[in-house]
N, C-alpha and C positions, 0 to 999 in steps of 0.2 A: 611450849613456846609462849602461851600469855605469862606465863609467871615471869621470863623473861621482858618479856614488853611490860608486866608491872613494875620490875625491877628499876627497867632503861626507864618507865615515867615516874618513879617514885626517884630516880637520880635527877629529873629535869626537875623535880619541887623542891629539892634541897639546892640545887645550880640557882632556881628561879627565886629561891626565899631570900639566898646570899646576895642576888643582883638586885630584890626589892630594899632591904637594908642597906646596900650599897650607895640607891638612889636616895635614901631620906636623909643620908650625912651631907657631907661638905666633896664629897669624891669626884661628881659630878657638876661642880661650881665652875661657869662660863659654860656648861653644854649642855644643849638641850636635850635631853637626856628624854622625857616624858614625864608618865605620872608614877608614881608608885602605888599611887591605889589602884590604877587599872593592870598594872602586874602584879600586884596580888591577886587581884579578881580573877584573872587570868591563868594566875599559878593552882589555887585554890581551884577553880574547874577543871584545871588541868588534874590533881590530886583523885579530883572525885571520877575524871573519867576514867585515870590509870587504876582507881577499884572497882569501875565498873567492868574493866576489861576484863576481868577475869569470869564474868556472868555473863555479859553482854557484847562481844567481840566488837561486831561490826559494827553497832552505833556508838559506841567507846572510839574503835578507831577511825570515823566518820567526827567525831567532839576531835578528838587530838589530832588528827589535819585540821580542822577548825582556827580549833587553840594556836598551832604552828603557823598561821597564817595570819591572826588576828590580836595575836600578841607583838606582832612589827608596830601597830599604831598606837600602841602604847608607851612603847619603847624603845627610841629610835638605834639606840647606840649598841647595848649589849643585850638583845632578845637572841642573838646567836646561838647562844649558850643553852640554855631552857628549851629554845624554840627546836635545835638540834635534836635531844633528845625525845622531846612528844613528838616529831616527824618520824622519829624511829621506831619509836615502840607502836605509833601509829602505821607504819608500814606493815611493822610485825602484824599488828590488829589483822590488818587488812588481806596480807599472805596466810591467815588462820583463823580466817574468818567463822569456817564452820567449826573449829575448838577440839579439832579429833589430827593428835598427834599421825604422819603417817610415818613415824618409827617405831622400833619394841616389838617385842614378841608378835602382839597381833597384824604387823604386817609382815611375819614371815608366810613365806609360801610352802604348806608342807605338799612333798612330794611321797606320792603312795607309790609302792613297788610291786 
């Protein structure tokens, strides 16, 4: 399951990188859209907590609720998208926390006869 949830946040860094390049064109002219440098800073911790996730679960998925919550003020208009996926793998984080799959072999239950 983390490598899942690195997955889902290593797709909110490529969602988040497309939406900070978005913001530094012309795409976003008349709306206030935010900064692009705080979405990047934003995406960038966001990168480093989805490789933390795979060592460090729980405070990995405690940064990505963070990040999903903290990257709205950055970004008024499309933080949706980014922000979607570090809620998820952040969830994920959070539903496997302790990092011990309980599927596979070793949760079968043998039965002696």
């Amino acid at each position: 399951m983390k490598w899942i949830g690195f997955a889902i946040g290593l797709a909110g860094t490529i969602v988040g990188g497309i939406i900070a390049y978005l913001e530094t064109g012309n795409f976003f002219q008349g709306i206030q859209a935010g900064s692009p440098y705080w979405t990047v800073a934003v995406i960038a911790v966001g990168f480093l907590a989805s490789l933390l996730l795979l060592w460090q679960t729980r405070l990995a998925a405690w940064m990505l609720l963070a990040i999903a919550v903290i990257g709205v003020f950055g970004n008024y208009v499309m933080w949706e998208g980014p922000g979607s996926f570090f809620l998820v793998s952040a969830l994920i984080g959070l539903t496997n926390s302790k990092g011990k799959s309980k599927t596979g072999p070793a949760a079968a239950v043998s039965v002696r006869k």
